[in-house]
C-alpha positions as CSV (number, residue, x, y, z in Angstrom):
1,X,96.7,33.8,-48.1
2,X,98.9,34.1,-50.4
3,X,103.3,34.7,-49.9
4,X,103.2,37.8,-47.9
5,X,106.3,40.3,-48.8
6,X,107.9,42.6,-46.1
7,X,106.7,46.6,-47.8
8,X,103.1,45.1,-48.7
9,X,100.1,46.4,-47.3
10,X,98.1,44.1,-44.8
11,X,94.1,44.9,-43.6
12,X,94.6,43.2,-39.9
13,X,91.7,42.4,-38.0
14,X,91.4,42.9,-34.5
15,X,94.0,41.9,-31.7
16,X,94.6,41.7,-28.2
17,X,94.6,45.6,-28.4
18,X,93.3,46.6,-31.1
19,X,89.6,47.1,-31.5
20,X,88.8,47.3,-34.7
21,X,90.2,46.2,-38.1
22,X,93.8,48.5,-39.2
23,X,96.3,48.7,-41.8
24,X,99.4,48.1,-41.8
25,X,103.0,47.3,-43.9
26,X,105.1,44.2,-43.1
27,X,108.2,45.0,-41.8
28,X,109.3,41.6,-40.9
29,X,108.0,38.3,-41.7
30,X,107.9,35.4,-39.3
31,X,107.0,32.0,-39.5
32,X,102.9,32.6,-38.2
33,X,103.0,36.1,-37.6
34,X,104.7,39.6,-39.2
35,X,105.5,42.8,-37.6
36,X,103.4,45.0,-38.8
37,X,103.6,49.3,-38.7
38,X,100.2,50.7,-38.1
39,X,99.2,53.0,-40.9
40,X,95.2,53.6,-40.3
41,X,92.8,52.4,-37.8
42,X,89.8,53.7,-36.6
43,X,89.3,56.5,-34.4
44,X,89.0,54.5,-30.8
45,X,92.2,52.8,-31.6
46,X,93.7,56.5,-31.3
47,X,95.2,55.5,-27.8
48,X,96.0,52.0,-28.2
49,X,98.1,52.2,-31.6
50,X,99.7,55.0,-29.5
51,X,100.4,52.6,-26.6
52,X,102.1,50.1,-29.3
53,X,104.4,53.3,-31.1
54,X,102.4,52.1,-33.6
55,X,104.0,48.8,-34.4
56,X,102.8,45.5,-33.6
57,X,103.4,41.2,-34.0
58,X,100.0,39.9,-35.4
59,X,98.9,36.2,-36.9
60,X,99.5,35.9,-40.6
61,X,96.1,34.3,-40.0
62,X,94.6,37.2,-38.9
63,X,96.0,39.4,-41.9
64,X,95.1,39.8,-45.5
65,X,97.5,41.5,-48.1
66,X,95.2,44.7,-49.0
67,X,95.5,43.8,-52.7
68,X,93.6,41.1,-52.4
69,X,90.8,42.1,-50.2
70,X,90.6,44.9,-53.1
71,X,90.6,42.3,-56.1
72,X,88.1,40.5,-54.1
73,X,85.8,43.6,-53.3
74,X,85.9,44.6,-56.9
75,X,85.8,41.4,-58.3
76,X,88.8,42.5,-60.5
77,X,91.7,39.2,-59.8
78,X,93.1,40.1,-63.7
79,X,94.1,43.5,-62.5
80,X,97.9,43.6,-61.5
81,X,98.2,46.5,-59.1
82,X,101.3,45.7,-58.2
83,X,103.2,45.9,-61.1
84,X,102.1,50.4,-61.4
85,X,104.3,52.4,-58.7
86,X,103.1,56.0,-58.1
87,X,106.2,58.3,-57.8
């Protein structure tokens, strides 16, 4: 993976609590892991990302900036989505 950056979108996959794959934004970066906000998850996560306040410490190793999981669903690396900002 490549240099995460605290504000970027993450796809997690599932933790100790967690049951199924979320996303989330960095909020601080350690050396193996980041502490992420919960943004989405599915539906039987309801009560568990409730339970964490909807913040939690995962494994960079277990994380994949959401950016790339799109270029690599789309096949589209040349696209640089990072670079447009909606306001």
């Amino acid at each position: 993976m490549s240099e995460l950056k605290v504000g970027e979108l993450v796809i997690c996959q599932p933790n100790g609590v967690m049951e199924k794959e979320f996303t989330g934004r960095v909020q601080k970066i350690y050396e193996n892991s980041a502490f992420v906000t919960i943004l989405e998850y599915d539906n039987c996560d309801d009560e568990h990302a409730y339970d964490l306040v909807y913040r939690t410490v995962i494994a960079k190793k277990k994380m994949q900036r959401a950016i790339d999981k799109f270029r690599q669903a789309h096949r589209c690396p040349e696209i640089d989505i990072e670079a447009r900002v909606i306001s």
